[in-house]
N, C-alpha and C positions, 0 to 999 in steps of 0.2 A: 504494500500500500504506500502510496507515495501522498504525502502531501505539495498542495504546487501554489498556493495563495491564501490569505488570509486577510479580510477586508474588514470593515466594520460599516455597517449600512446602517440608516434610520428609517425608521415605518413611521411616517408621519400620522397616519391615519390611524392604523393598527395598535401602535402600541407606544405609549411615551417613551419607553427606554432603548437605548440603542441594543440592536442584537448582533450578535456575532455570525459571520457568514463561513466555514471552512470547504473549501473545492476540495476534493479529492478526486484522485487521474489513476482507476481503479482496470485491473483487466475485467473483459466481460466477464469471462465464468464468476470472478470472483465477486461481481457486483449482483450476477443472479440469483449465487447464493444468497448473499446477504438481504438483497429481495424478498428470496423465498423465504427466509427462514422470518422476514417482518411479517411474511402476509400470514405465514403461518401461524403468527402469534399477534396478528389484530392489530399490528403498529406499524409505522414508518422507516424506512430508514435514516430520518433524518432524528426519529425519537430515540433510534437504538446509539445512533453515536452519541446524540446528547446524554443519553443515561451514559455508557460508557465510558465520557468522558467528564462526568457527572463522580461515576467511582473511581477515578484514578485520581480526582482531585482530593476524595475523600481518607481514601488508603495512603494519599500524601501526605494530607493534616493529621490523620493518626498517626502515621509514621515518624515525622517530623516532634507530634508531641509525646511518643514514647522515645524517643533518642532524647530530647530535652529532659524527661523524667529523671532519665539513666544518669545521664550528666547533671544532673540538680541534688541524684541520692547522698544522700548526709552517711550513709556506711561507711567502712573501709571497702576498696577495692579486694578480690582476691585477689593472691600471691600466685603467681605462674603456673609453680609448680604442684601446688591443691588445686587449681585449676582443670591441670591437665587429670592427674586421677579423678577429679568429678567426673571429666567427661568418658574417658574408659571406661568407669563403671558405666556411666548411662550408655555407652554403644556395647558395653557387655550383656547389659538387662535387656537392650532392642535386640540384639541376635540373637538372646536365649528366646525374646516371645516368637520372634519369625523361626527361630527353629521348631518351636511347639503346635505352629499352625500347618 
């Protein structure tokens, strides 16, 4: 998927606020797809980018505010080397459940 402009338009009529316009310069199959799979679910494709681009802004703000948490936490840091054996144990205990299943 390539993006190739990014404009900003006004709907005088429509809507007080300015809306955002993104083009996209998409191969056919792959815009069929994404067709299909709107009409199959009762929406647009102009609704599915906006949700999608709706949750990447989202998963960004959480992202950004658990990285800020981590860096504001009042603990000690762990030591390297407790560290590292926390996490061996934890990939010891996931091999032992994947060998069980």
């Amino acid at each position: 998927m390539w993006f190739y402009a990014f404009t900003q338009i006004t709907m005088a009529d429509t809507t007080p606020e300015p809306t955002q316009r993104l083009n996209v310069d998409l191969p056919k199959s792959q815009y069929f797809a994404l067709k299909s799979y709107a009409l199959h679910n009762e929406t647009t494709v102009s609704q599915l980018v906006r949700d999608s681009l709706r949750g990447i802004v989202e998963y960004d703000i959480w992202f950004k505010a658990r990285v800020h948490a981590a860096q504001v936490d009042p603990r000690p840091a762990i030591d390297p080397q407790k560290w590292d054996v926390i996490r061996a144990e934890k990939l010891a205990q996931r091999k032992a459940l994947a060998d069980k299943a």
